[in-house]
N, C-alpha and C positions, 0 to 999 in steps of 0.2 A: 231631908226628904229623900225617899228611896225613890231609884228608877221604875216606879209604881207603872210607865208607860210600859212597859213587856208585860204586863200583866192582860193586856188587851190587845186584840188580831184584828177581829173584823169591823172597821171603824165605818166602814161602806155603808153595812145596817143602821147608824143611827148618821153619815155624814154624807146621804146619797148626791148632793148636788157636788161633791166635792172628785166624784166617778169618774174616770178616763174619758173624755171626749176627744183627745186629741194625744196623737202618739199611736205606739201599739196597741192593736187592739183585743192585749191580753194580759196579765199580770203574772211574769214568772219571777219578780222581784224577789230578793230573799234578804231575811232581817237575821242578826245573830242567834233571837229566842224568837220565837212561833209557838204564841200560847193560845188556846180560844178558851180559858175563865171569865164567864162576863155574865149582864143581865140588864136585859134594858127595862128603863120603865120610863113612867111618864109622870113630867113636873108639872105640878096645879099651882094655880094661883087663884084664890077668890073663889073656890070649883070650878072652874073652869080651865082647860088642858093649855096649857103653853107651849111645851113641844118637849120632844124627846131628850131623857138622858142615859148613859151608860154605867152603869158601875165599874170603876176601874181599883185597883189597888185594895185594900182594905175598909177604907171608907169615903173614895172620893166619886164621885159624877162627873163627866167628861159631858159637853154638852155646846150649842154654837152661843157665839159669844151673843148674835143679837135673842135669844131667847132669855137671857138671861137680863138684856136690857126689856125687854117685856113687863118685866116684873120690878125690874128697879123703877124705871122710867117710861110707864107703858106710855103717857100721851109724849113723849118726844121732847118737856119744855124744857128750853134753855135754863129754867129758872134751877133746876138739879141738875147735881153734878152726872155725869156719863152714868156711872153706875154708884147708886148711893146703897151701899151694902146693906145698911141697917134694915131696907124693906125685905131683904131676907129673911130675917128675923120675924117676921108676921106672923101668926100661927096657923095663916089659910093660906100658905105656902110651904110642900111638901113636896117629897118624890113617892111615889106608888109603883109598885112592881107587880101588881095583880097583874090578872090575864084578861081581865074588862072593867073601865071605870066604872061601870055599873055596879058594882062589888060593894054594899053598904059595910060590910066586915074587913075591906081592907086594910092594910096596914101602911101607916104614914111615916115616912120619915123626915124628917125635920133639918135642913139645914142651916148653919152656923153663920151669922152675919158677915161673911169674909167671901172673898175671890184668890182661892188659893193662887193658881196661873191664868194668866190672859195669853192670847197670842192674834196679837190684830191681822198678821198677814192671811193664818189660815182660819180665820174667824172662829174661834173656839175657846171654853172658859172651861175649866178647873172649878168646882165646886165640893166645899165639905160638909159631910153628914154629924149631925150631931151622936145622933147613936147607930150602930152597925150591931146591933146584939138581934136576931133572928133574921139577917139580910139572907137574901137569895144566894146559893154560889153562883149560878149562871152558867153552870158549866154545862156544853151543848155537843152532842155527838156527833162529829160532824161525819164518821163512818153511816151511821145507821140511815142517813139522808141519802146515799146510793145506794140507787135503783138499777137490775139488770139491764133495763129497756135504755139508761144512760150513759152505759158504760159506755167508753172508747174500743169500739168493737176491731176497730185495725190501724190503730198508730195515730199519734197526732199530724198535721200537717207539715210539724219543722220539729227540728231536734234540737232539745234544749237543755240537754243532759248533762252533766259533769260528773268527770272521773273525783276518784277519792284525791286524788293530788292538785285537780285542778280547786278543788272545795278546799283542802288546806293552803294552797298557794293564796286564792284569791281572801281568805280568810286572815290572813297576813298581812296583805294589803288595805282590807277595810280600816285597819288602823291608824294608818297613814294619811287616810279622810277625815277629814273634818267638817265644821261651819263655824262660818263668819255671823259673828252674832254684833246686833248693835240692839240697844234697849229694851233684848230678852225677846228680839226676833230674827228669826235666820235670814241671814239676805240671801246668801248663795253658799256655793261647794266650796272649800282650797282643800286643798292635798302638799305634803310635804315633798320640798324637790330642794338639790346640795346640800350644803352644810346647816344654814340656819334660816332657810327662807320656807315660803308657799307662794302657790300658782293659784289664779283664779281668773274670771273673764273680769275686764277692765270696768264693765257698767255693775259689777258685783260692787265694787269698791268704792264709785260712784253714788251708787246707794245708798252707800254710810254717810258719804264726806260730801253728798248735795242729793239726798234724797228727793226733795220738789227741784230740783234743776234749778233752780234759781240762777240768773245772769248777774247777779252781784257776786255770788261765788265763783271765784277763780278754779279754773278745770284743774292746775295743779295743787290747789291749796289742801293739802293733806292732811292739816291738824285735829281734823277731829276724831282721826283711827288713834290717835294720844288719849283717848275721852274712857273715863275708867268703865262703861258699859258698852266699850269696845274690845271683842275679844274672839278668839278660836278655840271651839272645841274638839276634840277627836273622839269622844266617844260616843257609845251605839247611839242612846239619846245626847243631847242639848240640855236638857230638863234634870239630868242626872248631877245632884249637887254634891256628891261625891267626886267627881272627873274636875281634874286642874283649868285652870283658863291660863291660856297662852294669847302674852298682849304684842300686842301691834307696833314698832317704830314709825312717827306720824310722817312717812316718807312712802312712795313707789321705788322703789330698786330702778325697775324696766316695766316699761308702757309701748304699746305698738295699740292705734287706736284701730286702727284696722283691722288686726288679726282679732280688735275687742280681747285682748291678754295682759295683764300685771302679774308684778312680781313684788312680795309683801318681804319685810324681815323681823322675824321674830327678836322680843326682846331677852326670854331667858332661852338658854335650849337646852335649861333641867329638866328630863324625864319627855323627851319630845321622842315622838315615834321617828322610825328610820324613813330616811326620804325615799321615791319612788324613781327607776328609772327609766329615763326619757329616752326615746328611739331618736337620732339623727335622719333615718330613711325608713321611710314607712312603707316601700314595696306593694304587693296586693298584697291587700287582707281584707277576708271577708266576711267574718264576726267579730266585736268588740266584748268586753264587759265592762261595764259603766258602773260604778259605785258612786252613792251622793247621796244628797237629800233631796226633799221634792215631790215626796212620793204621794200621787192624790189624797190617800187615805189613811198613810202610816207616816208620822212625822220624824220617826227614826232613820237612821243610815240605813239605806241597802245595797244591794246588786243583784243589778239586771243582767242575767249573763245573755251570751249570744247574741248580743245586737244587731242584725244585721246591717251591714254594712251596701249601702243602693247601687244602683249601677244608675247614673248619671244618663245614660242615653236615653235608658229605660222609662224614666220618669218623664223625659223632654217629652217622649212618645203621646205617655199619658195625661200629661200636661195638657196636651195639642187638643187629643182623642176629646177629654172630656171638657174644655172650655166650647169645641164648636160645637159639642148637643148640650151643653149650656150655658149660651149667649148673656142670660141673662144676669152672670154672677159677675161677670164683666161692668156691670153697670152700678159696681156699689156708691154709694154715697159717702163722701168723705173720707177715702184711701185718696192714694197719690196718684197723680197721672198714670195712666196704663193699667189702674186697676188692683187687681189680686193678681193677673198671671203675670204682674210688670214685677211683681218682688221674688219672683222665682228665676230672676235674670241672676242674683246673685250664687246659683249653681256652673255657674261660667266661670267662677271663681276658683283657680289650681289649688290655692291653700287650704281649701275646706272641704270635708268630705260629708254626704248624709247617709243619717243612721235612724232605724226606729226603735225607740226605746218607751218604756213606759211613766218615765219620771216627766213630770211638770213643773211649775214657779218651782224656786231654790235648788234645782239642781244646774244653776248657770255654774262651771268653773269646773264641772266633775271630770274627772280625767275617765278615759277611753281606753282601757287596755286589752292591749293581743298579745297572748303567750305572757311575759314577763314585762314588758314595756308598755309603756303611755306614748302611744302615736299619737292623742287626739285629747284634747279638752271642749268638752262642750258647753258651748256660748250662744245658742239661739233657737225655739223653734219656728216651723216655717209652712205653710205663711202664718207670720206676724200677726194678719188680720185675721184670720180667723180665731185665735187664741184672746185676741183684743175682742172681738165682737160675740162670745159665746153666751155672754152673759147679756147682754144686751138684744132690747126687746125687737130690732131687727135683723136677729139672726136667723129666723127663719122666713121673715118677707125676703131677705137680701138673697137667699135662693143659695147662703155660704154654707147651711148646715147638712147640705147634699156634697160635700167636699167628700170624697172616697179616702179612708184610710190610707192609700196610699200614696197619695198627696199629701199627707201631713208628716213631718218627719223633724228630727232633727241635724243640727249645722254642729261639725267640729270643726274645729282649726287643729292642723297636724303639727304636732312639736318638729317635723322636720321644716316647718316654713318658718316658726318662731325661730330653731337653729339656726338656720339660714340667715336670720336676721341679724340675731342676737352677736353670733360671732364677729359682726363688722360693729356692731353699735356697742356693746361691751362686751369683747375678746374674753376678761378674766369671769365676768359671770358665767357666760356661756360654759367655760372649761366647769368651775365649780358644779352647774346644774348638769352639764350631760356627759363629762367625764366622771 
C-alpha cells in the first residue's frame, strides 16, 4: 500500500474535535508534501447519516474509528466482536458525496467488508471503496477562498519565516525523525543520536513495555521492545509500507527518570539515517524547531519552526495575574494538592526550558533544535490537567477551559543537563552521543 496519507491536507474538516486546544494557538507546521485533493461525504447506514468520511488516496475513506463501530456494532453488545466487518457489506451501507442527502439521484458507494487501518490512539479507521469509477476529485481551491477584506493588511504578529537554507537544513534533519511504533500505534518521537542508538522521553518507552502501569511489571523489565510489532520508523508517514522498520534491543542503554529521558539501541544500522547533533551548552536561545509527530490533525512527521522559546519570569507574572481574578480554577476536583497552579512549580526546574509549539499526544521525545543542534527534547505538556480534563465533561464547570494560551505550553529537557549527567553515569556513551 502506498503512502496514500499525502494525498490529504485538511483532516481538521472532517476531524474537528481532534483541533488545537492546547499549545500554540496557530498552525505553521510543515509536512514534506502539502496536497489539498480530497472530498468529503457522508456514510449511511439503514438511511440514516452516521457521520463523515473523506476520500483519500485512490479509493480509500478516512473516517473516526467510533463511526465506523456504529455501523458494525451500533447497540454496543458484548455479544460482537468490536468491529464485525462483514456488516459492512450490507447494501444500505454506503458513502455519498452529494451536496444534500436529500438527493434521490445520488450516487452510492459501496464499501468492501474489511478495515483497511485502525489507529486506536487517534481514533480513526481506514475504509475501502468497492468501486472508485465516477468518484469525486475533491479538489478545492483554496486560492479563490481569499477575500480582500481578509488579507493580512500589515504583517503577521511574529515571524515565522525560513530562509532557503534553513528549509534545506531542517529538511535534512526530518530524516533523522522517527516513531516508536507498538501494535501499529505511535507512542511517541525518537530521533537518531551516535553511532547506533535513539533518544526519546522515558514514559514514551514505558508505553510500550507497561502501557496500563501495572505494579507486577517491573519498571526495568525491557522485554517487550524484543516483540516483533515493536519498531521505529523514520519516514514522512508510519503507514508507509514501503519505509524499513528498525527493531529495538529489549534493553535502555541510559535512563534518568527525572529528566523523563532514555536511550534506545538499535538492532541493524543498515540504511539508518545520520544521527543528530547534541549541544553540550545551550546558552540563550530564543526560537527552537521541533520536528515529530503528534500533530492534532495530520498523523505524518512535521515541523514546527520557530518555537518560541518562554521567559520563565514572564509566565510566573501571568501565572500570579490570572489565578487571582480566577479563584475559582483553583478549586478543581481531583488534581493534587495545590491545585492547577501547584504543577507549574515544576518551572523552577534549571534543566527544563518552555516552548509553545503546536504538536500534541505523540510528539513526547521530539527533539528541539537551534541553528544545527538539539538543546532540548520534549517530554511534557503543561498543565498536565488541563490536557487531562479537555475532554471531560467538567471542563468547563471547572472554570480550566478559560486557561489563556499563554499558560499552556510545553516542557524540554536540555541535552546539556542530560550531558551533564550522562558523562559521570556513562563517560563512554556520553562521548559517542555528543562527540
Amino acid at each position: 500500500m502506498r503512502d496514500w496519507f499525502g494525498d490529504f491536507m485538511y483532516m481538521s474538516e472532517i476531524l474537528p474535535r481532534f483541533s488545537n486546544k492546547f499549545k500554540k494557538p496557530n498552525d505553521n507546521t510543515l509536512s514534506k508534501k502539502m496536497d489539498n485533493d480530497m472530498s468529503l461525504g457522508a456514510i449511511i447506514s439503514g438511511n440514516f447519516f452516521i457521520g463523515t468520511g473523506r476520500r483519500i488516496g485512490g479509493k480509500y475513506i478516512v473516517t473516526y474509528l467510533h463511526v465506523v463501530k456504529k455501523i458494525t456494532n451500533p447497540g454496543g453488545l458484548a455479544s460482537i466482536a468490536d468491529i464485525d466487518r462483514s456488516k459492512l457489506d450490507d447494501p444500505t451501507v454506503y458513502v455519498t458525496f452529494a451536496s444534500s442527502l436529500k438527493r434521490r439521484q445520488r450516487p452510492k458507494f459501496h464499501i468492501k467488508p474489511d478495515v483497511i487501518y485502525i489507529n486506536a490512539q487517534f481514533e480513526f479507521a481506514i475504509l475501502e471503496l468497492k468501486s472508485f469509477e465516477c468518484l469525486p476529485r475533491g479538489h478545492k481551491d483554496r486560492v479563490s477562498e481569499i477575500r480582500p477584506e481578509n488579507a493580512n493588511k500589515f504583517k503577521k504578529s511574529h515571524d515565522s519565516t525560513l530562509s532557503e537554507q534553513m528549509v534545506n537544513n531542517m529538511s535534512v534533519k526530518m530524516k533523522s525523525v522517527g516513531a516508536i511504533i507498538s501494535n501499529d500505534s505511535v507512542r511517541g518521537t525518537v530521533f537518531r543520536v551516535g553511532s547506533k542508538y535513539v533518544m526519546t522521553a522515558l514514559h514514551v518507552v514505558k508505553s510500550v513495555t507497561n502501557p496500563r502501569g501495572l505494579p507486577s511489571i517491573a519498571d526495568t523489565d525491557w522485554s517487550k521492545l524484543d516483540h516483533p510489532t515493536v519498531y521505529i520508523k523514520f519516514a514522512a508517514s508510519v503507514m508507509d509500507d514501503q519505509s524499513p522498520k528498525f527493531y529495538i534491543k529489549p534493553d535502555v542503554i541510559y535512563m534518568n527518570k527525572q529528566l523523563d529521558i532514555a536511550i534506545l539501541e538499535l538492532k541493524s544500522l543498515e540504511c539508518l539515517p545520520r544521527s543528530l547533533k547534541l549541544s553540550k551548552y545551550m546558552g540563550h536561545v530564543k526560537c527552537v524547531n521541533i520536528i515529530g509527530f503528534g500533530h492534532p490533525i495530520d498523523p505524518r512527521k512535521r515541523l514546527d519552526p520557530n518555537c518560541e522559546v518562554l521567559n520563565i519570569n514572564h509566565i510566573i507574572t501571568a501565572i500570579e495575574n490570572f489565578f487571582n481574578a480566577n479563584p475559582s480554577v483553583l478549586q478543581l476536583n481531583g488534581l493534587k494538592p495545590g491545585g492547577i497552579k501547584g504543577e507549574y512549580n515544576e518551572l523552577g526546574n534549571t534543566f527544563m526550558f518552555p516552548c509553545h509549539t503546536f504538536f500534541e499526544q505523540g510528539s513526547s521525545g521530539a527533539p528541539a533544535i537551534e541553528e544545527n543542534d538539539v538543546v532540548g527534547i520534549l517530554v511534557k505538556g503543561m498543565p498536565f490537567s488541563y490536557y487531562e480534563m479537555r475532554d471531560s465533561p467538567y471542563f468547563t464547570a471547572s472554570g480550566i477551559d478559560k486557561l489563556p494560551n499563554n499558560l499552556k505550553f510545553e516542557l524540554c529537557i536540555k541535552t546539556e543537563s542530560i550531558f551533564n549527567d550522562m558523562r559521570y553515569v556513562v563517560p563512554m556513551l556520553a562521548d559517542d552521543l555528543f562527540d
